[in-house]
DOZA-194611 format. One record per residue (C-alpha): x negated, y, z negated; residue in three letters; residue number from 1. Coordinates in steps of 0.25 Angstrom, whole numbers. Each point is the difference from the previous one (the first is absolute). Example, Ala and Ser with C-alpha at 12.3 -4.5 7.8 and 13.67 -1.06 7.14 Angstrom:
! DOZA-194611
((-49 -18 -31) 'ALA' 1);
((-6 14 2) 'SER' 2);
***
This chain:
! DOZA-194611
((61 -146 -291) 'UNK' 1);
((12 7 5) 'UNK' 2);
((3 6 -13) 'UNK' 3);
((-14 6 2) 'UNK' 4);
((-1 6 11) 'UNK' 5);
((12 9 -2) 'UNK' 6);
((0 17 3) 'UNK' 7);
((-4 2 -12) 'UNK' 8);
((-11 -11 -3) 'UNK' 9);
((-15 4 2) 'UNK' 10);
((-2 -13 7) 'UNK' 11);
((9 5 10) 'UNK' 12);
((-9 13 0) 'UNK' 13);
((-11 -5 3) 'UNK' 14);
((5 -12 12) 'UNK' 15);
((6 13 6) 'UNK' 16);
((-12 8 -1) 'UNK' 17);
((-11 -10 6) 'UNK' 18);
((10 -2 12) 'UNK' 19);
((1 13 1) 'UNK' 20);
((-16 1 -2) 'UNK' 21);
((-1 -9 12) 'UNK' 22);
((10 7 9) 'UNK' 23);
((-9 13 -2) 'UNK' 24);
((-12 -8 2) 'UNK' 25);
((5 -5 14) 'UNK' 26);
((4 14 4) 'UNK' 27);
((-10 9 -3) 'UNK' 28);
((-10 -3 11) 'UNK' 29);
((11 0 12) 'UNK' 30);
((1 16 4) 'UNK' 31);
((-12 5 2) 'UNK' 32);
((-5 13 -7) 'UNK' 33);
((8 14 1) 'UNK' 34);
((-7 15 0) 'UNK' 35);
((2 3 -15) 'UNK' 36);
((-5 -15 -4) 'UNK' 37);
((-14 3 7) 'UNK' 38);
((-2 13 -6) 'UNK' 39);
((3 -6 -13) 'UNK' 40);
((-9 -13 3) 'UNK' 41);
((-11 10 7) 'UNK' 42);
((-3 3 -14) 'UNK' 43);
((2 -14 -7) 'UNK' 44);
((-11 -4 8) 'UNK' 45);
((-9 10 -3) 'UNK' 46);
((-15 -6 -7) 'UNK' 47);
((0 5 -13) 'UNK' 48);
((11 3 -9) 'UNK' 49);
((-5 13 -3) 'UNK' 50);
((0 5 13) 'UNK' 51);
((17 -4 -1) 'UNK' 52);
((0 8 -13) 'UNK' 53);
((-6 11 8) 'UNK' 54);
((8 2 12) 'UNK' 55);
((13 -2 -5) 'UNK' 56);
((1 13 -6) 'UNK' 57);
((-2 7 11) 'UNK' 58);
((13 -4 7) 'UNK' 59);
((10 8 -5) 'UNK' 60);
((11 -8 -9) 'UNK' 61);
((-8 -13 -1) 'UNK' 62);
((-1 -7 -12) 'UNK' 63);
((-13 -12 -4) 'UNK' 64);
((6 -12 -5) 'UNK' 65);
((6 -6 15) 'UNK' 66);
((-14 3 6) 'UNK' 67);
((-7 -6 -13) 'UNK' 68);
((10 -14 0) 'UNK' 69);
((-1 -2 17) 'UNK' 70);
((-14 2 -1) 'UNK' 71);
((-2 -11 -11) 'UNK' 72);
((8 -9 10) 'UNK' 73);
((-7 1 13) 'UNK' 74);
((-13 2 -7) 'UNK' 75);
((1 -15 -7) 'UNK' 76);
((9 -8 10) 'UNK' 77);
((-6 9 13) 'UNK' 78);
((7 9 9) 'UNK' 79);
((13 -5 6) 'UNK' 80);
((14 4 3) 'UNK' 81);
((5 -9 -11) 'UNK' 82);
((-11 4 -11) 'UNK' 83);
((3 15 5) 'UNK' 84);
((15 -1 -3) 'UNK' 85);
((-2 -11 -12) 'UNK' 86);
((2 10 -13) 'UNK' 87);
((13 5 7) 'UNK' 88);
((6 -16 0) 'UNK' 89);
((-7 -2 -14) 'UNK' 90);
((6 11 -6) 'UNK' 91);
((14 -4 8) 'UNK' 92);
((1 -13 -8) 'UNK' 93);
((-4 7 -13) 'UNK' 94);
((11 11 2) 'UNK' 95);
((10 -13 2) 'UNK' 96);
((-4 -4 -13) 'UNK' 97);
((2 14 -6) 'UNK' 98);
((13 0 5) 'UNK' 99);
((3 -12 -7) 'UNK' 100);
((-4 5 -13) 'UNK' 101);
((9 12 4) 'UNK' 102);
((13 -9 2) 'UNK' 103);
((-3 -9 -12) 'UNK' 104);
((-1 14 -10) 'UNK' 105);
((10 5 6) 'UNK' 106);
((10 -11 -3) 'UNK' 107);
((2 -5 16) 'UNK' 108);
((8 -14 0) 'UNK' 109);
((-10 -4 13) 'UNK' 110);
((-13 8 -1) 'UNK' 111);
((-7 -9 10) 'UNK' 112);
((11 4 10) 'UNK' 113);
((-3 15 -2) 'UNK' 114);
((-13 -5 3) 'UNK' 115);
((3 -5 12) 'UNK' 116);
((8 12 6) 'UNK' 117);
((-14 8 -5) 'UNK' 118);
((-8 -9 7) 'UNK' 119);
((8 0 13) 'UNK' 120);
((2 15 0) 'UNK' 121);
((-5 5 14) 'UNK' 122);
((-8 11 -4) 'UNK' 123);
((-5 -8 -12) 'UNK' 124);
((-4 -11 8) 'UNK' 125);
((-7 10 12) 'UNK' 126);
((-8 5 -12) 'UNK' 127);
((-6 -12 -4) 'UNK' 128);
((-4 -3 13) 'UNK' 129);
((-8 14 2) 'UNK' 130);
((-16 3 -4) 'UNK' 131);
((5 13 -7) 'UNK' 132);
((4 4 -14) 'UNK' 133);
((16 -1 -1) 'UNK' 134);
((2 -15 -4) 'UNK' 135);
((-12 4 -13) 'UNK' 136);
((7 12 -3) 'UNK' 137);
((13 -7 0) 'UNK' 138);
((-4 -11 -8) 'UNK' 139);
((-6 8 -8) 'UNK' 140);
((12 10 -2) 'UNK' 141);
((8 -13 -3) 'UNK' 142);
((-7 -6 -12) 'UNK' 143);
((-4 14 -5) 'UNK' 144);
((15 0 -3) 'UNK' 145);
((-1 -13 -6) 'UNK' 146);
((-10 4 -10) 'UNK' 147);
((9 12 -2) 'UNK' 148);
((11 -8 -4) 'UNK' 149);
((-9 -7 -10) 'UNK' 150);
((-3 14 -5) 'UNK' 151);
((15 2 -3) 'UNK' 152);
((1 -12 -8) 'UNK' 153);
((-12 5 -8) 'UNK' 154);
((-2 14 0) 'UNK' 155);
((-12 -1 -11) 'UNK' 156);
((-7 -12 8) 'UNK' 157);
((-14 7 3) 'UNK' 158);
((-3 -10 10) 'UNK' 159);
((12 0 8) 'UNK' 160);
((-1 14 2) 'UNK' 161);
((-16 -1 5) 'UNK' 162);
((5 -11 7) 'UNK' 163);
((10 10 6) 'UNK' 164);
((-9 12 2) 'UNK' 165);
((-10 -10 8) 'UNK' 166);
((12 -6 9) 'UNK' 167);
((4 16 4) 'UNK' 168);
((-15 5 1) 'UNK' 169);
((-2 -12 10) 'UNK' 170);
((12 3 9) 'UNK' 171);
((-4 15 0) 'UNK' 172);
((-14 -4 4) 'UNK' 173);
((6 -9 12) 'UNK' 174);
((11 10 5) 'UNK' 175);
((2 13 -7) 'UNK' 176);
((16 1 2) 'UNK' 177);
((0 -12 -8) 'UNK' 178);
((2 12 -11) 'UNK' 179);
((16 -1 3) 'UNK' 180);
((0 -13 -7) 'UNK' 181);
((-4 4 -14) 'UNK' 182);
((8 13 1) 'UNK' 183);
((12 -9 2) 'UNK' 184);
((-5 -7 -12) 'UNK' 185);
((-2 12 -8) 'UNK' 186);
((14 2 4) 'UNK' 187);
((5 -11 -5) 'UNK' 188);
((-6 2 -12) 'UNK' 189);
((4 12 -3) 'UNK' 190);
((16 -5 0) 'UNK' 191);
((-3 -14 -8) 'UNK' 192);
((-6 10 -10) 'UNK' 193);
((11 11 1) 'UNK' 194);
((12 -11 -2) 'UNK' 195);
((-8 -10 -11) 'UNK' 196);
((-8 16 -7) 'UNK' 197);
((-11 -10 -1) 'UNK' 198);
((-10 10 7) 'UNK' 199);
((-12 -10 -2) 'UNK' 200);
((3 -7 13) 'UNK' 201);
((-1 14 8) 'UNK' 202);
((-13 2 -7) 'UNK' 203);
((-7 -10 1) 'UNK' 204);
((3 0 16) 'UNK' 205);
((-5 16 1) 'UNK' 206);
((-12 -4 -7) 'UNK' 207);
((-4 -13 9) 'UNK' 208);
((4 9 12) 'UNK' 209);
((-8 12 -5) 'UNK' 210);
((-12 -10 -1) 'UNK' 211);
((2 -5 14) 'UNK' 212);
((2 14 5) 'UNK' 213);
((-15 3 -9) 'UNK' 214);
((-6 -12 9) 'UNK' 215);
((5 3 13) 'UNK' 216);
((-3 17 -2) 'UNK' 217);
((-16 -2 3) 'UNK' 218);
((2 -6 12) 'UNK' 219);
((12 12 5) 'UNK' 220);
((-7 10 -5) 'UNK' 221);
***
């Protein structure tokens, strides 16, 4: 059993992350709403879905996907501070385990402890406990460079590419300067291609970007 809940054993992950889990649980309900939560649930709680779709370009800068992920929440488990600020803990315990798989690919010896410094990070943690769209469009920002990596290692994969493409249209659609992720990325790529002059990798995240920026355009435009 000791051998398996190492920091580097999924059984380890997953211990840590119902903990964790719990201890978000516990904490989401104890401070009560702030301003920019309201405004943000004001519109979860709306009726109908398409009358979300239809205020939110109206506010200049906002973006659909939080309104549409809070709105499912307190539509199905009823109004309440913790089914408010629930996709923000959900999406917390997801960017743990994004991390993870982070450590993990890039050879860490204790992935599960990079985990935990994540996890503990204030602002990190003060995200997950908020009703507005920084913890999604960081989760989202994490394992979008998880599927980029996958797209490294197999340039000519068309589904990891549309997988990567989806992941960057998503966290555009929660929070617009999600953008300077995938630049980073396309970065990266730009020099893994320039030191190997294998250009496929540099290509194949152009294009998935270019299909995520043709997704996100109607909706900017």
């Amino acid at each position: 059993m000791k051998a398996r809940l190492t920091g580097n054993s999924r059984a380890g992950l997953f211990l840590f992350l119902a903990v964790y889990a719990c201890a978000l649980a516990a904490l989401l309900p104890v401070l009560s709403l702030w301003l920019d939560e309201i405004y943000d649930l004001i519109v979860a709680r709306m009726d109908h879905l398409a009358d979300v779709l239809a205020y939110v370009p109206h506010v200049s800068g906002n973006v659909p996907f939080n309104y549409l992920v809070q709105f499912g929440s307190v539509h199905l488990l009823g109004f309440s501070v913790f089914t408010g600020r629930l996709p923000s803990a959900i999406s917390s315990v997801l960017a743990c385990a994004g991390v993870f798989v982070l450590a993990r690919k890039l050879g860490f010896r204790w992935p599960l402890l990079a985990t935990a410094i994540f996890a503990l990070f204030p602002l990190q943690l003060r995200y997950a406990l908020e009703a507005r769209p920084y913890e999604l469009a960081l989760c989202l920002s994490i394992w979008s460079t998880v599927t980029f990596l996958r797209v490294l290692e197999q340039p000519e994969s068309v589904p990891r590419a549309a997988l990567y493409a989806l992941s960057v249209a998503a966290g555009l659609f929660t929070f617009p300067y999600m953008l300077f992720v995938p630049m980073a990325h396309l970065a990266w790529a730009s020099l893994v291609s320039y030191r190997t002059q294998r250009w496929q990798p540099l290509l194949a995240t152009a294009l998935a970007l270019g299909i995520a920026g043709l997704i996100f355009a109607p909706w900017y435009l």
